[in-house]
ZADO-1210 file (C-alpha; in nm, 4 decimals, padded with zeros to 6 digits):
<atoms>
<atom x="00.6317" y="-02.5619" z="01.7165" code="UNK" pos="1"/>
<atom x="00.7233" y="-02.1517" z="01.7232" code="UNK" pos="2"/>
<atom x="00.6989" y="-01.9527" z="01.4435" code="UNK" pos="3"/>
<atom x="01.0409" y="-01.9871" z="01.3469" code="UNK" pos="4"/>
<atom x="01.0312" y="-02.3503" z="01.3211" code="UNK" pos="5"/>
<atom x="00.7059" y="-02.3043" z="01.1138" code="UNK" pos="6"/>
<atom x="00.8848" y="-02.0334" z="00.8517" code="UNK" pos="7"/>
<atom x="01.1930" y="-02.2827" z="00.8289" code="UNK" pos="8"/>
<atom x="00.9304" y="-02.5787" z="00.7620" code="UNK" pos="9"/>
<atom x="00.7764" y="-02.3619" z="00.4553" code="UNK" pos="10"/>
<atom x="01.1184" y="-02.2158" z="00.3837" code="UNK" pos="11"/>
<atom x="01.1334" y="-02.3338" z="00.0302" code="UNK" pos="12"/>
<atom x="00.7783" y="-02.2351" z="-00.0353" code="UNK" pos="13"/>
<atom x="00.8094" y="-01.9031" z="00.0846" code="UNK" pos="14"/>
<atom x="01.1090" y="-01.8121" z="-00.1091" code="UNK" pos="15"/>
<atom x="00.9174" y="-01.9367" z="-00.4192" code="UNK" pos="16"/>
<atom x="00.6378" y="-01.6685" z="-00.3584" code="UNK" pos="17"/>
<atom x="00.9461" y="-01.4134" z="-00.2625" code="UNK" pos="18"/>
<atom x="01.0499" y="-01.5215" z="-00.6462" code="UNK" pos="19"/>
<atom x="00.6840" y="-01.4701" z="-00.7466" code="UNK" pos="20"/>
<atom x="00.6694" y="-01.1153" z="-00.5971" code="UNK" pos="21"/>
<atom x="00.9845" y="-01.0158" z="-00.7513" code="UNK" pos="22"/>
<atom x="00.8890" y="-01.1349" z="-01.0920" code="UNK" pos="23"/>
<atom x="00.5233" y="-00.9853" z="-01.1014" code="UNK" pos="24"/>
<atom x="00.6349" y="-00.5989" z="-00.9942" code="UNK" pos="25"/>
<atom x="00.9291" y="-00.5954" z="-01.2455" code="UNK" pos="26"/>
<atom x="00.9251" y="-00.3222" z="-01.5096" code="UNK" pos="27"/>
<atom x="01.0870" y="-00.2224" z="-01.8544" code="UNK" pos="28"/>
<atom x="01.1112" y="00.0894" z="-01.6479" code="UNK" pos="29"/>
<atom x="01.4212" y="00.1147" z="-01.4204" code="UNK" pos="30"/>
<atom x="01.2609" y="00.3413" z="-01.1448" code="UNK" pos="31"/>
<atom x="00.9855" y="00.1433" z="-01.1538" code="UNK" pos="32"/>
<atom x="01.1302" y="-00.1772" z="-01.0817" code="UNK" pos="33"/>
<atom x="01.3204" y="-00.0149" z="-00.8232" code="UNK" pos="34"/>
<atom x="01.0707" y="00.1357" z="-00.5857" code="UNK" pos="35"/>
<atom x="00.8664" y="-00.1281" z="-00.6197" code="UNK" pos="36"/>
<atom x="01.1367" y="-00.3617" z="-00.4840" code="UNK" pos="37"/>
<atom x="01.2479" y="-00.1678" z="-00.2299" code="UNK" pos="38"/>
<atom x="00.9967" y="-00.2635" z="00.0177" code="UNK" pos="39"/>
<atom x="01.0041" y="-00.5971" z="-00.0676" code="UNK" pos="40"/>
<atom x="01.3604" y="-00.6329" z="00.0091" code="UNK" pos="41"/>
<atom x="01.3452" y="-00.4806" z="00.3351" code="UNK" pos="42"/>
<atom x="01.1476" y="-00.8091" z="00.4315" code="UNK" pos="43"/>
<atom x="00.8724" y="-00.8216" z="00.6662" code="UNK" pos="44"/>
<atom x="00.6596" y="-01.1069" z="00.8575" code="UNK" pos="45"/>
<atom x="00.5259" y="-01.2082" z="00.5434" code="UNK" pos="46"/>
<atom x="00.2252" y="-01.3411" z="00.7982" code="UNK" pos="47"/>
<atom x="-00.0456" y="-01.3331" z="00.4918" code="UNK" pos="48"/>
<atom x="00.1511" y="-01.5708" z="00.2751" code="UNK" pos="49"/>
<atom x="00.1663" y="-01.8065" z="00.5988" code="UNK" pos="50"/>
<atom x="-00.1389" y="-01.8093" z="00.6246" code="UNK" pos="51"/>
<atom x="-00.2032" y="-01.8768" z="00.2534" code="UNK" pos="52"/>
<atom x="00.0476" y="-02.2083" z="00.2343" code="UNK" pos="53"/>
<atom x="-00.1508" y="-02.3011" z="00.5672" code="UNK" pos="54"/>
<atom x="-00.4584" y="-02.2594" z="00.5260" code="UNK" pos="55"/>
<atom x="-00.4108" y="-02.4752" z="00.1666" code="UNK" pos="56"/>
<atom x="-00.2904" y="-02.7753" z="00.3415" code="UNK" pos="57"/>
<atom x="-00.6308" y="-02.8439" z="00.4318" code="UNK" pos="58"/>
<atom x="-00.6816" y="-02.9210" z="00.1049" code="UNK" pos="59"/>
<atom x="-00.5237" y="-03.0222" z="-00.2432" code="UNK" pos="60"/>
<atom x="-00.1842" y="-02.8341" z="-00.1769" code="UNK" pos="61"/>
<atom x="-00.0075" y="-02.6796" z="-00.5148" code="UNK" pos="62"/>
<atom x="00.2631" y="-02.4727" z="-00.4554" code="UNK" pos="63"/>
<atom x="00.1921" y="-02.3249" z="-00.8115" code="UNK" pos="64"/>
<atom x="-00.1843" y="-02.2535" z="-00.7274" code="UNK" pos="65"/>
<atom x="-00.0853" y="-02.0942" z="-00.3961" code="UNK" pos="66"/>
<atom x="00.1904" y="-01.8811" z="-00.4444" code="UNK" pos="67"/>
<atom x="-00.0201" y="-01.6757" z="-00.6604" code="UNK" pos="68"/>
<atom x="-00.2449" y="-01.5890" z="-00.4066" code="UNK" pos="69"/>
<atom x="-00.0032" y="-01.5424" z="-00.1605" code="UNK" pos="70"/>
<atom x="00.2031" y="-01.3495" z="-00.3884" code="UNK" pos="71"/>
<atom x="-00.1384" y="-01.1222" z="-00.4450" code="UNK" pos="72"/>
<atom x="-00.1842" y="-01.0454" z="-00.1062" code="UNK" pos="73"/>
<atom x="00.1550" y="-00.9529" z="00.0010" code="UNK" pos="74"/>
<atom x="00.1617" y="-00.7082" z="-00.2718" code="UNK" pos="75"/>
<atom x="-00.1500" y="-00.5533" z="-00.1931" code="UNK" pos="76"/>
<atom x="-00.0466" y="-00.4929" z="00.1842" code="UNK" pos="77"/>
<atom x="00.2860" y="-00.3692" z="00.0270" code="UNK" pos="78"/>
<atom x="00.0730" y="-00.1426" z="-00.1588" code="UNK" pos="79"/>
<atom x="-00.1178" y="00.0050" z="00.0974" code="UNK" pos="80"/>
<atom x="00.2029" y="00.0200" z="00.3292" code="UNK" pos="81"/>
<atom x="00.3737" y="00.2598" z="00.0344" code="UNK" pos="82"/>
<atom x="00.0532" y="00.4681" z="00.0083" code="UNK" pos="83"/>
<atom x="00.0207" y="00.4866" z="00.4578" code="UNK" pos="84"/>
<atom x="00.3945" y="00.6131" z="00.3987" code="UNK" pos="85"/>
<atom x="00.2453" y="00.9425" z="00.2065" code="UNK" pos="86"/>
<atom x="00.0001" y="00.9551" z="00.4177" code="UNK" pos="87"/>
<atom x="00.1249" y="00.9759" z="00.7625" code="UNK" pos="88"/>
<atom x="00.4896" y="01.1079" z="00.6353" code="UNK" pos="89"/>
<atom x="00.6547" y="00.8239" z="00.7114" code="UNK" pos="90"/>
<atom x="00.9937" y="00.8654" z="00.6945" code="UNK" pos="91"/>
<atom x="01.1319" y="00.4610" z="00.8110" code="UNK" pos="92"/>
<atom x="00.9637" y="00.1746" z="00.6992" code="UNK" pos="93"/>
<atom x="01.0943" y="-00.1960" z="00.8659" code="UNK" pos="94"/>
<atom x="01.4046" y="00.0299" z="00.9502" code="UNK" pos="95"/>
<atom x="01.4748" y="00.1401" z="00.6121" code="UNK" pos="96"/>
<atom x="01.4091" y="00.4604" z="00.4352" code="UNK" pos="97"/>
<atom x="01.0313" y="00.4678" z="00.3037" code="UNK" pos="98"/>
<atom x="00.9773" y="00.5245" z="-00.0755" code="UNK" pos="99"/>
<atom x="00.8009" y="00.8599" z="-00.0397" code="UNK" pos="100"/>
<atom x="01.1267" y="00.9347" z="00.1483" code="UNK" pos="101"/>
<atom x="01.4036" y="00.7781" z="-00.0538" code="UNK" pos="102"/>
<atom x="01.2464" y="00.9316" z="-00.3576" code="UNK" pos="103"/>
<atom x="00.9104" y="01.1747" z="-00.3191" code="UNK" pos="104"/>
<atom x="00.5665" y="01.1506" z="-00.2466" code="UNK" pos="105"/>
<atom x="00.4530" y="01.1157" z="-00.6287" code="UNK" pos="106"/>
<atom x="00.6281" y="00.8633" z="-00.6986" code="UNK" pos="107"/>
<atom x="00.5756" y="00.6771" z="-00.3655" code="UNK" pos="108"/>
<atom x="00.1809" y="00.7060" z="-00.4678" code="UNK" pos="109"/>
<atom x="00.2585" y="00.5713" z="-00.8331" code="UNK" pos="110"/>
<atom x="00.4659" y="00.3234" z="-00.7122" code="UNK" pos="111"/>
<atom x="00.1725" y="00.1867" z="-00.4547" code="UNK" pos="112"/>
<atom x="-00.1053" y="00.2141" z="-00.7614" code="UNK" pos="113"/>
<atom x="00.1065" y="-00.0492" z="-00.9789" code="UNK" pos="114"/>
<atom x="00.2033" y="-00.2653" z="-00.6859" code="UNK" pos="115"/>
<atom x="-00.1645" y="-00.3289" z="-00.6367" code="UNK" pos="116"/>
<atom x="-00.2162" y="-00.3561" z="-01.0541" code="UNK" pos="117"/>
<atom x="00.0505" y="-00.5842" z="-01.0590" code="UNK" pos="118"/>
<atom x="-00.1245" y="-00.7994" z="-00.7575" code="UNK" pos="119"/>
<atom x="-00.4525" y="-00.8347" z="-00.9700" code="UNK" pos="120"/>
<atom x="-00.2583" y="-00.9305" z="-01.2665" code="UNK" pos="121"/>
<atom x="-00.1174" y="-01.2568" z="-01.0473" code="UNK" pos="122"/>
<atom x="-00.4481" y="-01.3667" z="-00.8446" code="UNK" pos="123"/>
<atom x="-00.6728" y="-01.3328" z="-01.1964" code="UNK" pos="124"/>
<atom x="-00.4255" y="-01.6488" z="-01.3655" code="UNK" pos="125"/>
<atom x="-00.6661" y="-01.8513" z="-01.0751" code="UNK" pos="126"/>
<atom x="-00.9548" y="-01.9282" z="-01.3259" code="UNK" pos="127"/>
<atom x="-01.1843" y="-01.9452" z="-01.0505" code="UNK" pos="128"/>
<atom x="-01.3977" y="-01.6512" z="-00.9887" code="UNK" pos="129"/>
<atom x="-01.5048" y="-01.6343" z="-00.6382" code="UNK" pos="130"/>
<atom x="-01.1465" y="-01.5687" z="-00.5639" code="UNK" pos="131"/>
<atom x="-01.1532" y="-01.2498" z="-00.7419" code="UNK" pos="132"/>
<atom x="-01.4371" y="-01.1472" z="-00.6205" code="UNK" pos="133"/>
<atom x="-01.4123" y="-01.2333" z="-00.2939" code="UNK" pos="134"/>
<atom x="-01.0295" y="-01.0508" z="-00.3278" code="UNK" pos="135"/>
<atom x="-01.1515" y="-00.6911" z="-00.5198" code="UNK" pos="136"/>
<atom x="-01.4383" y="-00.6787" z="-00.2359" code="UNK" pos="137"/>
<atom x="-01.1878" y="-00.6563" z="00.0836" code="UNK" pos="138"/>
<atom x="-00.9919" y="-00.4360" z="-00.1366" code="UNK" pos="139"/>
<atom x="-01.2866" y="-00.1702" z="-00.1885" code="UNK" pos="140"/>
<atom x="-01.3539" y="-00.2376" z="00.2096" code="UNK" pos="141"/>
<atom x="-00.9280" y="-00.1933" z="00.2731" code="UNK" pos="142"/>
<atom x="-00.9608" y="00.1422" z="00.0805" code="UNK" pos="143"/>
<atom x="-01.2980" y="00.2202" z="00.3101" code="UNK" pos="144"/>
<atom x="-01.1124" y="00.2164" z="00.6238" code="UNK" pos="145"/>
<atom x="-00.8152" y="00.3934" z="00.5215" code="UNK" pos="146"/>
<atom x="-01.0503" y="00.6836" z="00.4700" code="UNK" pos="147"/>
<atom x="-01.2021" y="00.6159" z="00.7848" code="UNK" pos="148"/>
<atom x="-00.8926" y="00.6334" z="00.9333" code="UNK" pos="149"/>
<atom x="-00.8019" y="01.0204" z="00.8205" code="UNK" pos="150"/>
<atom x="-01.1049" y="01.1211" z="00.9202" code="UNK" pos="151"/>
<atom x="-01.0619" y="01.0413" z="01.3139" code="UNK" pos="152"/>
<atom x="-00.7645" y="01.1828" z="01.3058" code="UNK" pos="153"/>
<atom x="-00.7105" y="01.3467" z="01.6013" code="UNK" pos="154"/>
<atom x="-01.0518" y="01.3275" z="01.6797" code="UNK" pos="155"/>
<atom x="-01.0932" y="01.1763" z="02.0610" code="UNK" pos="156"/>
<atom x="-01.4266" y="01.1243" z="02.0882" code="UNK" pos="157"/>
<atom x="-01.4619" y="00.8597" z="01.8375" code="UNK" pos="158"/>
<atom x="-01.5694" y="00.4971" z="02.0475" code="UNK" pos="159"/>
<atom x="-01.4555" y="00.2049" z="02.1051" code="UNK" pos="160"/>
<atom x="-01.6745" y="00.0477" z="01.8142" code="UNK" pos="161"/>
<atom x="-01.6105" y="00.3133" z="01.5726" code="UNK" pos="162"/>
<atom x="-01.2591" y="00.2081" z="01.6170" code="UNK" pos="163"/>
<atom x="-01.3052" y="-00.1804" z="01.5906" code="UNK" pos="164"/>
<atom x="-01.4761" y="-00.1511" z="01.2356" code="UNK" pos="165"/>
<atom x="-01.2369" y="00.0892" z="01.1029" code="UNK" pos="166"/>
<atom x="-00.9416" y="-00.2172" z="01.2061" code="UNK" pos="167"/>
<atom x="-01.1722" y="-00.4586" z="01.0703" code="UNK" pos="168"/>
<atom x="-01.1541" y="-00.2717" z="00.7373" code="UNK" pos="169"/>
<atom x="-00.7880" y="-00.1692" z="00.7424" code="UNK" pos="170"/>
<atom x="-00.6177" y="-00.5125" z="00.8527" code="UNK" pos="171"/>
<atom x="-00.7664" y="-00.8081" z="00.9873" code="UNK" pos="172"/>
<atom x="-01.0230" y="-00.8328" z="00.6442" code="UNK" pos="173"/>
<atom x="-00.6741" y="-00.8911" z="00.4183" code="UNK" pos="174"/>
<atom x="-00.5746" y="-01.1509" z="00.6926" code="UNK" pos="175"/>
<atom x="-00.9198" y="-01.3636" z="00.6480" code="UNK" pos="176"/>
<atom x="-00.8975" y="-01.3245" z="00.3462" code="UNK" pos="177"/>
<atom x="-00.5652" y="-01.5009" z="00.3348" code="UNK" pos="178"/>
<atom x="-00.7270" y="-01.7979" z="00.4974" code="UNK" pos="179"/>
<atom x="-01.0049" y="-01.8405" z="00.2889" code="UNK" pos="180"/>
<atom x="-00.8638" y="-01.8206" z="-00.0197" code="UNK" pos="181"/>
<atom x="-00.5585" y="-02.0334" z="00.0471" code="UNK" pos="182"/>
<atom x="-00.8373" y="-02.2926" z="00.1383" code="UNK" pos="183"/>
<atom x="-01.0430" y="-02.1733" z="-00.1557" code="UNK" pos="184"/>
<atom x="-00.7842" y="-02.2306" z="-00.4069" code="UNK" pos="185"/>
<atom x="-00.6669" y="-02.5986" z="-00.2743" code="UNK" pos="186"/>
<atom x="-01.0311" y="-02.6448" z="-00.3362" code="UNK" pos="187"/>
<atom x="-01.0932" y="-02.7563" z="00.0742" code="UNK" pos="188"/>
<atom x="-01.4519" y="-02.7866" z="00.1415" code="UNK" pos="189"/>
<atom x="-01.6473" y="-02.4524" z="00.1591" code="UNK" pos="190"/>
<atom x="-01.6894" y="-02.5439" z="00.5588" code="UNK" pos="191"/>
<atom x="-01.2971" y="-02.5474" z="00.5954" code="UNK" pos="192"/>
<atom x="-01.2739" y="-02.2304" z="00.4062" code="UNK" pos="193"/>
<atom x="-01.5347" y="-02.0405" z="00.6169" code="UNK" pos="194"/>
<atom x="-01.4215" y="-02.1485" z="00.9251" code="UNK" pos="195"/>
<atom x="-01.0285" y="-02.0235" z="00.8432" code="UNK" pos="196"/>
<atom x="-01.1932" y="-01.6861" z="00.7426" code="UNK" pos="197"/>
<atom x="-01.3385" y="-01.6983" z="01.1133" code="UNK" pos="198"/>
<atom x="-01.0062" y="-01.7912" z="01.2194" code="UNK" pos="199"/>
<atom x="-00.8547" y="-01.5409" z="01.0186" code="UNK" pos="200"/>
<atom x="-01.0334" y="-01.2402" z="01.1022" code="UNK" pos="201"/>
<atom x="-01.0127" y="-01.3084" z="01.4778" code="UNK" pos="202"/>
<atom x="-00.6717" y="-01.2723" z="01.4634" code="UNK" pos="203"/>
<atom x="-00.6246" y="-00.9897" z="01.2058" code="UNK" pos="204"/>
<atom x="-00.8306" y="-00.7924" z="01.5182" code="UNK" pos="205"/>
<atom x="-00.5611" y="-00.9247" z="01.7572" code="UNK" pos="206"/>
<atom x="-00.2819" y="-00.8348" z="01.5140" code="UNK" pos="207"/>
<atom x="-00.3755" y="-00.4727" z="01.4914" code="UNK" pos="208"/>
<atom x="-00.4302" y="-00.4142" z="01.8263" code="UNK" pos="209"/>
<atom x="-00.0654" y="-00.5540" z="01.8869" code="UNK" pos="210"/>
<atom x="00.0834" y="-00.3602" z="01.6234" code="UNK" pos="211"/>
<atom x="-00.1249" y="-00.0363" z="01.7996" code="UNK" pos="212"/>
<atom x="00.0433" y="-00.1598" z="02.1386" code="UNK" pos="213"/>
<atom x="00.3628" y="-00.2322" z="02.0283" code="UNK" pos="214"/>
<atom x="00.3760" y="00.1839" z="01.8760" code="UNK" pos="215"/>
<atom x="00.3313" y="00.2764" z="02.2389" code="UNK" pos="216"/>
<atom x="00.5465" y="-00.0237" z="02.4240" code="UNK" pos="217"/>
<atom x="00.7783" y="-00.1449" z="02.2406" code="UNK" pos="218"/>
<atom x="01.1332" y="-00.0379" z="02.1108" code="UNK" pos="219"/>
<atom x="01.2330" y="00.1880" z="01.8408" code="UNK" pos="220"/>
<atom x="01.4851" y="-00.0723" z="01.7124" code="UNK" pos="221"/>
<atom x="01.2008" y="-00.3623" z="01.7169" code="UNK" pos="222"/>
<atom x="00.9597" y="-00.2152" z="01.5465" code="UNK" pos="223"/>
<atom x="01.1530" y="00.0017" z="01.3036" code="UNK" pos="224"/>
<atom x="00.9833" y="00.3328" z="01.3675" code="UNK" pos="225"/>
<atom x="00.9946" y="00.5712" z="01.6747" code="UNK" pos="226"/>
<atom x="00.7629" y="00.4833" z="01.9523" code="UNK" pos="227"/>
<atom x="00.4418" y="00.6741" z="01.9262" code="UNK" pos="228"/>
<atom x="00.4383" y="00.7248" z="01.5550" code="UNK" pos="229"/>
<atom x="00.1189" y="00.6655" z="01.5647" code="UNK" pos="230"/>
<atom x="-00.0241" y="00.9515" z="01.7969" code="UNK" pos="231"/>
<atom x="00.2119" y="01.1811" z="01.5981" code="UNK" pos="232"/>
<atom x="00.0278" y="01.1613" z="01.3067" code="UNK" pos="233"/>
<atom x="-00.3200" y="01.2127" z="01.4755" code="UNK" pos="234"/>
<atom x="-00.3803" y="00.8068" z="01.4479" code="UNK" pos="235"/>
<atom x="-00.5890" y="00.7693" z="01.7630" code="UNK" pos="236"/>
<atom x="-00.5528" y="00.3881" z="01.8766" code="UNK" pos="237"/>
<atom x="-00.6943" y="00.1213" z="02.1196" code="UNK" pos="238"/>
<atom x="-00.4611" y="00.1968" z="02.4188" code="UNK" pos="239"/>
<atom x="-00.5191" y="00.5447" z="02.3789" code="UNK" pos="240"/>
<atom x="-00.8670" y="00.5372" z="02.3462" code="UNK" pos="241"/>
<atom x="-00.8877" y="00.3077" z="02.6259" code="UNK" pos="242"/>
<atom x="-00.6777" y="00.5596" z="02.8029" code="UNK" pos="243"/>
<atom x="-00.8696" y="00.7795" z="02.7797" code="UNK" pos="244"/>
<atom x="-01.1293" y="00.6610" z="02.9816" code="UNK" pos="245"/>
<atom x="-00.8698" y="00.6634" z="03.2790" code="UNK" pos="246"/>
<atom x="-00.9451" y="00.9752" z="03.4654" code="UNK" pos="247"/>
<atom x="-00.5935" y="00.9507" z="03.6340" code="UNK" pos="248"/>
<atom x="-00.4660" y="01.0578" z="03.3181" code="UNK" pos="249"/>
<atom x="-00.7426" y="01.1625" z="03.0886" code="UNK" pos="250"/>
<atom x="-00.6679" y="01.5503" z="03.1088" code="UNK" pos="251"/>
<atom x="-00.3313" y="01.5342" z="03.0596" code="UNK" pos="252"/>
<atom x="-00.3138" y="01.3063" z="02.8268" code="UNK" pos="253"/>
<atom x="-00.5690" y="01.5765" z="02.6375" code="UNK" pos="254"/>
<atom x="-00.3612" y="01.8621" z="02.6298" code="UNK" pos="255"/>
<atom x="-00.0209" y="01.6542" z="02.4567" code="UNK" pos="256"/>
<atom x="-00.2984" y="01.5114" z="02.1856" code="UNK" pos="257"/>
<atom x="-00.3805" y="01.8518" z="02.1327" code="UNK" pos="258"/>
<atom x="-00.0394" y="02.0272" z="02.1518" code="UNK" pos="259"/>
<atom x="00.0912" y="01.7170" z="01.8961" code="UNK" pos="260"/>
<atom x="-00.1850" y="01.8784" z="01.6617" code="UNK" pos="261"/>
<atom x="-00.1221" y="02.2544" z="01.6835" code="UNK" pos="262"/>
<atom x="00.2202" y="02.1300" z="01.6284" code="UNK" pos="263"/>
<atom x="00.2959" y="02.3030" z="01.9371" code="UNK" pos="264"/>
<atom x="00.5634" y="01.9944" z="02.0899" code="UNK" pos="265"/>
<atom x="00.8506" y="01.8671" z="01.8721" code="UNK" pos="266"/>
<atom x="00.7646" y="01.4565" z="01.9691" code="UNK" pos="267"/>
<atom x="00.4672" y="01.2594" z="02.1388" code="UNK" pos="268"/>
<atom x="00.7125" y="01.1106" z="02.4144" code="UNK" pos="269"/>
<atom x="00.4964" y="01.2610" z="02.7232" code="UNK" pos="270"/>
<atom x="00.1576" y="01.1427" z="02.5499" code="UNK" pos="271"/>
<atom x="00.3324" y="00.8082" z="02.5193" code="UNK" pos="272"/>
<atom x="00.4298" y="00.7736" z="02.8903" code="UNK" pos="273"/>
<atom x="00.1067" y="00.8853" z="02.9724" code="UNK" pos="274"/>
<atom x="-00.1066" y="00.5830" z="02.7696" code="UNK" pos="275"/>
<atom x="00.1956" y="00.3495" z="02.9401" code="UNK" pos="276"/>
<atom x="00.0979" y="00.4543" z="03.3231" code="UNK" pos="277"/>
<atom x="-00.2633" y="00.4092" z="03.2776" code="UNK" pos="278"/>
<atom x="-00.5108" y="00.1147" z="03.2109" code="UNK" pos="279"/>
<atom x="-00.5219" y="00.1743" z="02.7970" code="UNK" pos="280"/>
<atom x="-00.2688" y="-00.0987" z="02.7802" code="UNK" pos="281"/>
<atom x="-00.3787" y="-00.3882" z="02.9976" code="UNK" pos="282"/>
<atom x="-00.7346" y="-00.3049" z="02.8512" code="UNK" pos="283"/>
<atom x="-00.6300" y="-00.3483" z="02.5167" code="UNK" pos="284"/>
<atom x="-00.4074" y="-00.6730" z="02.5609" code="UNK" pos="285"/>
<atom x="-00.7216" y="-00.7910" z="02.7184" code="UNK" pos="286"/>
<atom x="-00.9221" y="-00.7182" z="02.4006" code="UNK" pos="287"/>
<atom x="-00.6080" y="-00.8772" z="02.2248" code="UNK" pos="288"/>
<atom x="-00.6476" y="-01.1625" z="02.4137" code="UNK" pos="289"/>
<atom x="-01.0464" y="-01.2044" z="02.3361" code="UNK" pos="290"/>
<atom x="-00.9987" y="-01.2393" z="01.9867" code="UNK" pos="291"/>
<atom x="-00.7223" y="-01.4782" z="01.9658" code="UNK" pos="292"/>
<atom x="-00.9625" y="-01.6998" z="02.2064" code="UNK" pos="293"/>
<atom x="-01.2348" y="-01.6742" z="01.9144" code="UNK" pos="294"/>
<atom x="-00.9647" y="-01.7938" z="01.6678" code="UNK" pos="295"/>
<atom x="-00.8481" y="-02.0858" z="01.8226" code="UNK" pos="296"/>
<atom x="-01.1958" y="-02.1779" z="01.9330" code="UNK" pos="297"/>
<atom x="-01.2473" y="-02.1515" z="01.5089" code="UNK" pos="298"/>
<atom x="-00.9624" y="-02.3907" z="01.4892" code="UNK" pos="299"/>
<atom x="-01.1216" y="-02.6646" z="01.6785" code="UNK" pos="300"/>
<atom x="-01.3712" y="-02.6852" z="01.3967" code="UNK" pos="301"/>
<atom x="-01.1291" y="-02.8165" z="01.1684" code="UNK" pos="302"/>
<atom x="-00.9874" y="-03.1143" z="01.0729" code="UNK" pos="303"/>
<atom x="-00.6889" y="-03.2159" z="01.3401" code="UNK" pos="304"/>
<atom x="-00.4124" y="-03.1522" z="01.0801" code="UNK" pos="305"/>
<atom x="-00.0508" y="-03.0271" z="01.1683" code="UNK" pos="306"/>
<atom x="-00.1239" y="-02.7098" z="00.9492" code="UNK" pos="307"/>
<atom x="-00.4235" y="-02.6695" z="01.2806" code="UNK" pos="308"/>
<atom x="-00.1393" y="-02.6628" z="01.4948" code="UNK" pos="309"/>
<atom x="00.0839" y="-02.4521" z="01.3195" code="UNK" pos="310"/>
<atom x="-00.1949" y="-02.1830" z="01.2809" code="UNK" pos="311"/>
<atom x="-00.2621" y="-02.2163" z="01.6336" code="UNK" pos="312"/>
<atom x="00.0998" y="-02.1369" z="01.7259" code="UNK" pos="313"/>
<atom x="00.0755" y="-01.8208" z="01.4719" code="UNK" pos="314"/>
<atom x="-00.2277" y="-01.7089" z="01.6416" code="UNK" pos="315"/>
<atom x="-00.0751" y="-01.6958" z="02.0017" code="UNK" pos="316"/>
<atom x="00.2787" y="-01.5691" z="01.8416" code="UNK" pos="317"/>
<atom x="00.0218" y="-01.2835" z="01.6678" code="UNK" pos="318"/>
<atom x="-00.0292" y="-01.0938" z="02.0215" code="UNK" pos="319"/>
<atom x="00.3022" y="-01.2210" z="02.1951" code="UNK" pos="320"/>
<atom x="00.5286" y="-01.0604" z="01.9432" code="UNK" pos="321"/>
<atom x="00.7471" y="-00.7644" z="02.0456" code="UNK" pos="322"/>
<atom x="00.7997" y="-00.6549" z="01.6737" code="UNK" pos="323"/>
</atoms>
């Protein structure tokens, strides 16, 4: 099955937490309610709550349990998304105009701070405890590696490892998350639920090293942003770091980092054909492909379900993806 098939299976249920989303960031307050939805009607992948409605099937499915957790998550990447927007002065977002740009950058930060209050006000109608918990500590560890990630900006000598944890923070924690607690809240056995966090995380790493591939390869019209957004704003990635290490191109690719922050070139387009001529990117799809190995090998711990399958086609469709 691809992962269009898979959406159109979970159609309904997906539009359910869309209605879910749309309820819970509503506000008395006009302006409110309208940042908040702007990003959500631009769409996305909507990957998390996938892996929510999944990862409940191996256990008692309730589309009323789940969509609340689902719902949760999406709006705390949302959240984050609105606040990286201020941050890195975003001006597109999924090829629309970002908040900070449609409106300004104080209400862009407002708007993120009661997208995520609005999130914990959904996921704490799930009596159950650990789910908070267990939600509120990859939030504290989300916030962590945003940090992390303004302070190596621009800075080149960071490593390899340095880089992995600050990903592991940043992304692919929300994304195990999203496994275990779908599991967690159709009350599968605490086996199931640990082994779909493995699963999870595994590919969360995969994800974000796609998405940090696809800023460098891919197309401005895919991805919804300029190529090499990412180097513009000092965000130092896999394929560059890996790049890096290339001594074809390791000095020139130098100098455009450090002309991009002295401000000193109007785009990162050189720096960006530099990373695409040398090893950075097969390295990194290599690293890519690693992970996604460690997730399916997770998979084959569970029960032999069609949800299995279905996560196994997500997984593969996580580093294949040219958006």
């Amino acid at each position: 099955m691809n992962i269009l098939q898979i959406y159109s299976a979970l159609k309904s249920d997906l539009q359910a937490i869309e209605e879910e989303m749309t309820r819970t960031v509503a506000s008395d307050l006009p302006l409110l309610s309208e940042t908040s939805q702007h990003l959500l009607k631009a769409g996305g992948k909507r990957i998390r709550p996938l892996f929510v409605l999944l990862s409940g099937q191996f256990g008692a499915y309730s589309l009323d349990t789940l969509k609340k957790v689902a719902a949760a998550l999406e709006l705390i990447h949302m959240a984050t998304l609105v606040h990286d927007d201020v941050i890195d002065d975003a001006s597109t977002r999924r090829g629309q105009l970002t908040v900070k740009s449609k409106w300004d950058n104080r209400i862009a930060m407002y708007t993120g701070d009661y997208i995520y209050a609005k999130a914990l006000t959904v996921i704490t109608q799930l009596p159950n405890p650990k789910i908070h918990r267990i939600l509120s500590g990859a939030i504290v560890q989300m916030c962590i590696g945003e940090m992390e990630q303004i302070r190596d900006f621009f800075n080149v000598d960071q490593n390899i490892r340095r880089y992995l944890l600050r990903i592991r923070r940043k992304t692919a924690l929300l994304i195990a998350v999203s496994c275990q607690l779908g599991a967690l809240a159709a009350e599968a056995p605490p086996m199931v639920s640990s082994t779909l966090y493995r699963f999870g995380y595994n590919v969360g790493m995969a994800y974000q090293i796609a998405d940090d591939l696809l800023d460098v390869c891919g197309a401005e019209k895919a991805i919804g942003k300029p190529p090499g957004s990412d180097l513009r704003q000092g965000n130092i990635t896999l394929p560059v770091l890996f790049a890096l290490e290339d001594p074809d191109v390791r000095g020139e690719l130098l100098a455009e980092i450090s002309a991009i922050q002295r401000s000193e070139i109007p785009d990162s387009a050189k720096a960006v054909r530099l990373v695409r001529s040398s090893r950075g990117v097969a390295s990194a799809e290599r690293l890519a492909d690693r992970y996604i190995a460690k997730a399916l090998a997770a998979l084959d711990e569970l029960p032999d379900i069609p949800a299995r399958k279905s996560l196994a086609d997500i997984a593969k469709f996580s580093t294949e993806r040219s958006y």
